[in-house]
TIVO-674954 format. One record per residue (C-alpha): residue number from 0; residue in one letter; x negated, y, z. Coordinates in steps of 0.02 Angstrom, whole numbers. Each point is the difference from the previous one (the first is absolute). Example, Ala and Ser with C-alpha at 12.3 -4.5 7.8 and 13.67 -1.06 7.14 Angstrom:
2
{0; a; {-615; -225; 390}}
{1; s; {-69; 172; -33}}
This chain:
260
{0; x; {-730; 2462; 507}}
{1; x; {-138; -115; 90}}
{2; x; {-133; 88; -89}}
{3; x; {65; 169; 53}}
{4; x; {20; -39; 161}}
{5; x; {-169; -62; -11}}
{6; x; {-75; 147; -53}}
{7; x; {62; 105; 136}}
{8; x; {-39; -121; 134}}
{9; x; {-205; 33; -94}}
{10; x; {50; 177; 53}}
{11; x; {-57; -39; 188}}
{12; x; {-147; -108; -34}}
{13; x; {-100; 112; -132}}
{14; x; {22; 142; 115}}
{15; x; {-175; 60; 27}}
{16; x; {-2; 8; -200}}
{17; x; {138; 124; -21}}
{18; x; {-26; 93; 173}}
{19; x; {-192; 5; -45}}
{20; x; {-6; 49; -188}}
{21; x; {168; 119; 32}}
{22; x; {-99; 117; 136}}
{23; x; {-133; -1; -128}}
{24; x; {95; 61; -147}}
{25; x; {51; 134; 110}}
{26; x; {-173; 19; 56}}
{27; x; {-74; 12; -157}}
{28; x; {61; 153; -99}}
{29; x; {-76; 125; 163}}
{30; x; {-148; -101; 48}}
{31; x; {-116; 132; -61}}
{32; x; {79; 122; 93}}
{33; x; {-44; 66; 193}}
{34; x; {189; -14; 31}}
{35; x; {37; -172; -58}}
{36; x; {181; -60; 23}}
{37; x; {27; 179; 71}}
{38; x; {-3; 75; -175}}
{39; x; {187; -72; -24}}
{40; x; {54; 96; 163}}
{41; x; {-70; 149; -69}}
{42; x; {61; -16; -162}}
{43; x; {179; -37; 32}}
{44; x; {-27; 165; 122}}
{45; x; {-45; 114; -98}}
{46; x; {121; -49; -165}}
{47; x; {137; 10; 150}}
{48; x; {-72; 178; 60}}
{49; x; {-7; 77; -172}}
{50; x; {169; -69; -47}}
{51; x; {82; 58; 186}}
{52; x; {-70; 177; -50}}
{53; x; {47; 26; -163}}
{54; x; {168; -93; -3}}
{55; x; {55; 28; 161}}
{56; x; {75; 170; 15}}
{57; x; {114; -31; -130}}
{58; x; {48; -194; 24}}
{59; x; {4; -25; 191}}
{60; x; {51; 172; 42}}
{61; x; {111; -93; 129}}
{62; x; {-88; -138; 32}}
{63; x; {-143; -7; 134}}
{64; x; {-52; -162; -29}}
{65; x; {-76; 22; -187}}
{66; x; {-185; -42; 46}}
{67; x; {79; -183; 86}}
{68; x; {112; 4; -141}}
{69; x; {-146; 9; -134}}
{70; x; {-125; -99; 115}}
{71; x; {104; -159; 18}}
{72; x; {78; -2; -165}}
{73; x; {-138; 59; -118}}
{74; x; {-105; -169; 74}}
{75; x; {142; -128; 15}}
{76; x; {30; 59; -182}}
{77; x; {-176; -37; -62}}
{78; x; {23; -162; 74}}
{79; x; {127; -42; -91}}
{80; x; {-54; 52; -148}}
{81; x; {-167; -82; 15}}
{82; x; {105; -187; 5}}
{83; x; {45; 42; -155}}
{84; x; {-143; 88; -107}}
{85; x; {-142; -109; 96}}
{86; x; {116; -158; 12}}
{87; x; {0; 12; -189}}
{88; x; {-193; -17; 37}}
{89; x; {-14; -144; 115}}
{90; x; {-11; -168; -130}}
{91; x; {-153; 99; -96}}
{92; x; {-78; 55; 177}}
{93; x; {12; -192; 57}}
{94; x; {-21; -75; -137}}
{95; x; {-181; -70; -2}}
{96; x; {36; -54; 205}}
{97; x; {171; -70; -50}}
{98; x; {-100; -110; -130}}
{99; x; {-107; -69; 105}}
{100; x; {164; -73; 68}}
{101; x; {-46; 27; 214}}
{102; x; {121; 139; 5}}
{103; x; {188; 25; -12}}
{104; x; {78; 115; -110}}
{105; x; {101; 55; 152}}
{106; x; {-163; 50; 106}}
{107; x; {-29; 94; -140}}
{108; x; {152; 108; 46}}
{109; x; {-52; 12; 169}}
{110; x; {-155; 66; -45}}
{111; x; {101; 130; -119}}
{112; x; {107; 29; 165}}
{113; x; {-144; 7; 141}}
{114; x; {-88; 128; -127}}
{115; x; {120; 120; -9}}
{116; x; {70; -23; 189}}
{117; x; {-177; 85; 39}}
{118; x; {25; 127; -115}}
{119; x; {172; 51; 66}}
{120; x; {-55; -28; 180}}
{121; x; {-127; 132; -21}}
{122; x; {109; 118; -109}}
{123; x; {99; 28; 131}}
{124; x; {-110; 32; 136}}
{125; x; {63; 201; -55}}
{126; x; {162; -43; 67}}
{127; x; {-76; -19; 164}}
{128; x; {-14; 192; 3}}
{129; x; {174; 8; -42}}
{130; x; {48; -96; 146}}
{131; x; {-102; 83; 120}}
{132; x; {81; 168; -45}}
{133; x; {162; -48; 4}}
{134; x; {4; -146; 154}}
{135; x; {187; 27; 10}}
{136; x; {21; -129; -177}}
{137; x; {-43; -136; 123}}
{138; x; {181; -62; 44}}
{139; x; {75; -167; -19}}
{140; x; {52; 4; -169}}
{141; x; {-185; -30; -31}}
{142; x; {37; -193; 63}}
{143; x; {65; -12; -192}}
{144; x; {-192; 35; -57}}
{145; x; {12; -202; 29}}
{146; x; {126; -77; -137}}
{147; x; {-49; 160; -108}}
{148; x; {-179; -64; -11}}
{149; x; {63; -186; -16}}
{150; x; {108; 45; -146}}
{151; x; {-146; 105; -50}}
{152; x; {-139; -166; 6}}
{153; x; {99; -108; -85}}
{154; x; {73; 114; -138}}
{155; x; {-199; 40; -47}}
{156; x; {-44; -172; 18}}
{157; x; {122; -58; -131}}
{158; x; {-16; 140; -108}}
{159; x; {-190; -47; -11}}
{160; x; {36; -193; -28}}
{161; x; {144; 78; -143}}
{162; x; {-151; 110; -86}}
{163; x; {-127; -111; -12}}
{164; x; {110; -150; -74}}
{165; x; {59; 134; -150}}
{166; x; {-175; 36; -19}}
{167; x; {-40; -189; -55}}
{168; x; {125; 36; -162}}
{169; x; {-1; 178; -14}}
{170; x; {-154; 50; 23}}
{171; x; {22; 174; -111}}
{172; x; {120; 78; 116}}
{173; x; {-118; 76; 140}}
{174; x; {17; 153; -84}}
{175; x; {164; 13; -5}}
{176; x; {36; -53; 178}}
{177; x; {-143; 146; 55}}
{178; x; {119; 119; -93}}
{179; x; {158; -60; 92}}
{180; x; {-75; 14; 167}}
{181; x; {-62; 196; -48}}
{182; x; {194; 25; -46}}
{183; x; {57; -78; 163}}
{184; x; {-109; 111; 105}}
{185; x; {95; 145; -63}}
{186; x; {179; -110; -2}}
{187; x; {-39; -22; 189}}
{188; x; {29; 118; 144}}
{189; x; {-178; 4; 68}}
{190; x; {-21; 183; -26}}
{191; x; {209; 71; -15}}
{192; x; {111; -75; 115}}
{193; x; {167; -88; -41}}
{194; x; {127; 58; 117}}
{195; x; {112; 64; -124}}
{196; x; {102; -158; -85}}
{197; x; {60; 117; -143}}
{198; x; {-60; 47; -147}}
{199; x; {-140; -84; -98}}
{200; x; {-129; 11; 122}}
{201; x; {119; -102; 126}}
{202; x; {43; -136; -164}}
{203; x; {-194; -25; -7}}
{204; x; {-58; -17; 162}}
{205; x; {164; -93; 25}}
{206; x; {-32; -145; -120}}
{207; x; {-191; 1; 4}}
{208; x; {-52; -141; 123}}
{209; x; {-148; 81; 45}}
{210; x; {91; 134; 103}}
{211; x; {81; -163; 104}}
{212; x; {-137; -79; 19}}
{213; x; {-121; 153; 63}}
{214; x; {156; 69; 99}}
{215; x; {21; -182; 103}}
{216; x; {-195; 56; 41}}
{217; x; {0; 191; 35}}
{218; x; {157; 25; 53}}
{219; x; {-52; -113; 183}}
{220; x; {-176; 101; -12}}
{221; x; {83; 172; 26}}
{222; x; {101; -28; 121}}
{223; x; {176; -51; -113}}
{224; x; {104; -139; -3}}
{225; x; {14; -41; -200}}
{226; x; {167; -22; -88}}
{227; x; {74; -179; -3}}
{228; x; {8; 26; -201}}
{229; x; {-186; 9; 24}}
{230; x; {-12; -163; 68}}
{231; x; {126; -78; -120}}
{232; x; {-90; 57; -159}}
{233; x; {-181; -29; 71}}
{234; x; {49; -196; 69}}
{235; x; {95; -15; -179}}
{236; x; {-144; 44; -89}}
{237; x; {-124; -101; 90}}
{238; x; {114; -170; -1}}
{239; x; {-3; 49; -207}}
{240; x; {-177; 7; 7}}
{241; x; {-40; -136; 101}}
{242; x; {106; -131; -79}}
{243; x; {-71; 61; -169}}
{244; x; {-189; -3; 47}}
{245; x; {40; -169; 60}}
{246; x; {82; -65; -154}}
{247; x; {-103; 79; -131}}
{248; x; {-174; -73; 111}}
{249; x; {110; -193; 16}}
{250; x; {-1; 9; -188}}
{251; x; {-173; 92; -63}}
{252; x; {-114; -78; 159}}
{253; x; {-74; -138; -115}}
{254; x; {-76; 86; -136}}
{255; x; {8; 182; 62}}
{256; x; {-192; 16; 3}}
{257; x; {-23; -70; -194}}
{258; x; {90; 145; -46}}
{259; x; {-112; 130; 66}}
């Protein structure tokens, strides 16, 4: 437990490594074009546009909120998934730095985290718009944005830390995981809503974390106070996660980077 400990406290001194190389890695796959970090705003806008058009007269017939709706959740969701396709990636990113022994395999995370922050930061930017049309989502149940994103942080962090321990010994499974994540995007309400609780659709988005965990997020963004069965499945989830990222990195932390 020392050694974790230890690691974490590393966190806050090898700061400018993970801040530094994370904005770069965000940098780096647009730094040929004119837009630069732009070219995720416009992006996520225009998947959200084309999506709001074509799917939106016959899935948010009564719902004005669809472009927020897609905006917020389509991002967050990519986020998420991105802990666990490029978390898979991390050791084999790391690995020759991590040899060299001057960096921690948990500012390796952070880099993983600060990289895709930017990315999400800038995705939204869209939402913005949304906002701006519709000022009356600003209300007080916004003031839950703040444990939402908490919940949010840590649940990505350890989901990360989770993904790139199983890497070490199963290194053959990226493929798989990719294919879950595609499922889940479709398993998720990011582009149907789940307001009916019967029926399959309702069982699904029901026991699909994902829907808890984006809905602790959006729901505070629009304007809406989120259901307290929200909060209990996406803190439940997160304390599973957690205590297993910590367990399976107390137990793999020695000789994780011999396996890669």
């Amino acid at each position: 437990m020392q050694a974790i400990l230890a690691e974490f406290r590393s966190v806050v001194t090898s700061w400018r490594f993970w801040s530094l190389f994370g904005f770069h890695d965000a940098q780096l796959p647009m730094h040929r074009t004119r837009f630069g970090l732009l070219f995720y705003t416009f992006q996520s806008l225009l998947r959200v546009t084309v999506i709001f058009l074509v799917l939106g007269p016959a899935v948010a017939a009564n719902h004005h909120d669809y472009f927020g709706y897609l905006s917020i959740g389509m991002p967050l969701f990519a986020f998420y998934s991105a802990a666990v396709t490029s978390g898979y990636g991390i050791l084999t990113r790391n690995k020759i730095i991590l040899g060299n022994g001057n960096v921690t395999y948990l500012a390796c995370v952070m880099r993983f985290m600060t990289e895709h922050s930017v990315r999400f930061a800038f995705s939204i930017l869209g939402f913005a718009g949304y906002l701006a049309v519709y000022p009356q989502t600003f209300n007080a149940a916004m003031l839950l944005l703040v444990p939402g994103i908490i919940i949010a942080v840590v649940f990505i962090f350890a989901t990360a830390l989770t993904f790139m321990v199983v890497s070490s010994f199963l290194p053959n499974l990226a493929e798989a995981v990719n294919s879950i994540m595609g499922i889940m995007f479709f398993a998720t309400p990011l582009l149907w809503y789940a307001d009916e609780r019967g029926g399959m659709r309702g069982l699904i988005a029901m026991v699909n974390p994902f829907t808890h965990l984006i809905a602790v997020v959006r729901e505070p963004a629009l304007g809406r106070v989120p259901e307290a069965i929200s909060y209990i499945y996406a803190c439940s989830f997160t304390l599973l996660v957690v205590v297993a990222s910590i367990w399976l990195f107390g137990v793999t932390r020695r000789w994780m980077i011999f396996k890669v």
